[in-house]
C-alpha positions in Angstrom: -13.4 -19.5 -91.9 -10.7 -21.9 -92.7 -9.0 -20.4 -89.4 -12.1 -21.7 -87.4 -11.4 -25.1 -88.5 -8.8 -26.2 -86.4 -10.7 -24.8 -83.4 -13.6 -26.2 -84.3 -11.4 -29.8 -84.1 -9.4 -29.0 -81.1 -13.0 -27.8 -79.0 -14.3 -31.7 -80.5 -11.4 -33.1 -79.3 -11.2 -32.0 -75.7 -15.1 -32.3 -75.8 -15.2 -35.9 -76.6 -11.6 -36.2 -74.1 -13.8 -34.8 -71.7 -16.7 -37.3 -71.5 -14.9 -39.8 -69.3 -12.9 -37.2 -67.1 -16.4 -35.8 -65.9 -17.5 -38.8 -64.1 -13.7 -39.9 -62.8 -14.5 -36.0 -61.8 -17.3 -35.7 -60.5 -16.1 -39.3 -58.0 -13.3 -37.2 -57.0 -15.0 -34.5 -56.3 -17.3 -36.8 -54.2 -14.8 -38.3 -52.5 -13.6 -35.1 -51.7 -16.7 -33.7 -50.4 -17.0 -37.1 -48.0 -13.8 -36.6 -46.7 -14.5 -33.2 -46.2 -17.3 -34.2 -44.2 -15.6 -36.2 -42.3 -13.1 -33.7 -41.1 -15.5 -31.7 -40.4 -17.3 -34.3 -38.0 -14.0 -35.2 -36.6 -12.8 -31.4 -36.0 -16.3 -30.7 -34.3 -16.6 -34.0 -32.6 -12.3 -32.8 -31.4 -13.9 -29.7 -30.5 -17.1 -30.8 -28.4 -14.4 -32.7 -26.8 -12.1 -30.1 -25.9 -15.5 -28.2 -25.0 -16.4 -30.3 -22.4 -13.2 -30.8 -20.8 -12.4 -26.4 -20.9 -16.4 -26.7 -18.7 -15.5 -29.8 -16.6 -12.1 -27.9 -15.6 -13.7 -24.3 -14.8 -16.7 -26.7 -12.9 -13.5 -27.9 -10.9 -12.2 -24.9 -10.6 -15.0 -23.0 -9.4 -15.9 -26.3 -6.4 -12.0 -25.2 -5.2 -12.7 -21.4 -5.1 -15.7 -22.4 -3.3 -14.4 -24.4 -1.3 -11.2 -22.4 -0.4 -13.8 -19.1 -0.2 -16.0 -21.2 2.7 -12.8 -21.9 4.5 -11.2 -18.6 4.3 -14.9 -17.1 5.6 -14.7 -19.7 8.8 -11.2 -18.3 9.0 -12.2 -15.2 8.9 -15.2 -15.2 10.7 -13.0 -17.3 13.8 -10.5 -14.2 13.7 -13.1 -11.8 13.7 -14.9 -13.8 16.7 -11.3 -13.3 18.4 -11.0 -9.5 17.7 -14.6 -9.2 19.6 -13.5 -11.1 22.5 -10.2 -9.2 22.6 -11.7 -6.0 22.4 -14.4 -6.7 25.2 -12.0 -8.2 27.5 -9.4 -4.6 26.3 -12.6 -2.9 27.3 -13.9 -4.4 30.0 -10.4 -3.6 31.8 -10.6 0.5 30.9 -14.1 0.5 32.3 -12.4 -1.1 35.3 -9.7 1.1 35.4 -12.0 4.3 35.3 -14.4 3.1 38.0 -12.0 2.3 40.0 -10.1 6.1 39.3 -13.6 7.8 40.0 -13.8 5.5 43.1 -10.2 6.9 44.4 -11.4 10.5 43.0 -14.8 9.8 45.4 -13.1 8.6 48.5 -10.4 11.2 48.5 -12.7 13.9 48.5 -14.7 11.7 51.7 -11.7 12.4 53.1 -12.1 15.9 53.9 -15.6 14.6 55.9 -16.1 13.7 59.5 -18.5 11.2 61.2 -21.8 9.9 59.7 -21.4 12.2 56.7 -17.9 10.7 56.1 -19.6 6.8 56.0 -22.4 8.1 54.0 -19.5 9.3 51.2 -17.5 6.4 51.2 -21.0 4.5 50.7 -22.0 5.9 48.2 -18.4 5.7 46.4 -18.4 2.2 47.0 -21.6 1.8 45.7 -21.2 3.6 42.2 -17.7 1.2 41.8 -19.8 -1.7 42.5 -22.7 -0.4 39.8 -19.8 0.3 37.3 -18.2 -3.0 38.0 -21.4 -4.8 37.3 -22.0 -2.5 34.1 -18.7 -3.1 32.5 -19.1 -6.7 33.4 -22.7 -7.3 31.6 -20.8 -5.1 28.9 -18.2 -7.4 28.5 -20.2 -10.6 29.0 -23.1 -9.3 26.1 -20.1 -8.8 23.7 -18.2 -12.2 24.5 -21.7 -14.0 23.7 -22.1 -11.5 20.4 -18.6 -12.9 19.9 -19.6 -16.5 20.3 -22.6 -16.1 18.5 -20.7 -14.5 15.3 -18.9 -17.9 14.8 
């Protein structure tokens, strides 16, 4: 028991120490908390911040794709308007070019007729150029205008 004694002292001692370091304490530890709290506004308030300017940027970012997507698509669409055109017109002049072989092909074989039977060939040859002239023509013509049409 006698060993008890001077811990039994020392524990009164740091008990009765301790009466005025809990409420210096317990303001520290309040201070701490508000500052805490603070921060903790601050970083999300920082953070909010930094939010809004990460969304405002990708907004921005997305008008420029936009934009840069319409433009490449009228781009696009203008070269693919040309490609049409081209192509008809490429077209236009082989449909030519085999009416006017079939026409040659047609008139030499007229040439191994006489008379009214010869005039009746040659007729006729000159009439199936002029019927594929005027199909390859509307051909050409309906795909210029689906040409014009695609711009």
């Amino acid at each position: 028991m006698i060993r008890l004694i001077p811990i039994v002292a020392l524990a009164t001692f740091m008990l009765a120490g301790c009466d005025t370091a809990p409420s210096e304490s317990s303001k520290d530890a309040q201070k701490t908390r508000e500052v805490a709290i603070q921060d903790a506004n601050a970083a999300r308030q920082d953070a909010s911040q930094t939010k809004s300017k990460a969304n405002e940027k990708v907004a921005t970012a997305k008008e420029v794709y936009a934009e840069s997507m319409a433009s490449a698509q009228v781009k696009l669409t203008a070269a693919e308007s040309e490609a049409m055109i081209a192509k008809a017109k490429a077209d236009f002049d082989v449909a030519l070019t085999k009416a006017k072989g079939r026409h040659n092909i047609a008139l030499n074989k007229c040439d191994s007729l006489n008379g009214v039977d010869k005039t009746a060939c040659v007729s006729a040859a000159d009439a199936t150029l002029a019927s594929d002239q005027v199909d390859a023509t509307t051909e050409r013509d309906a795909s210029i205008m689906d040409a014009e049409h695609h711009k």
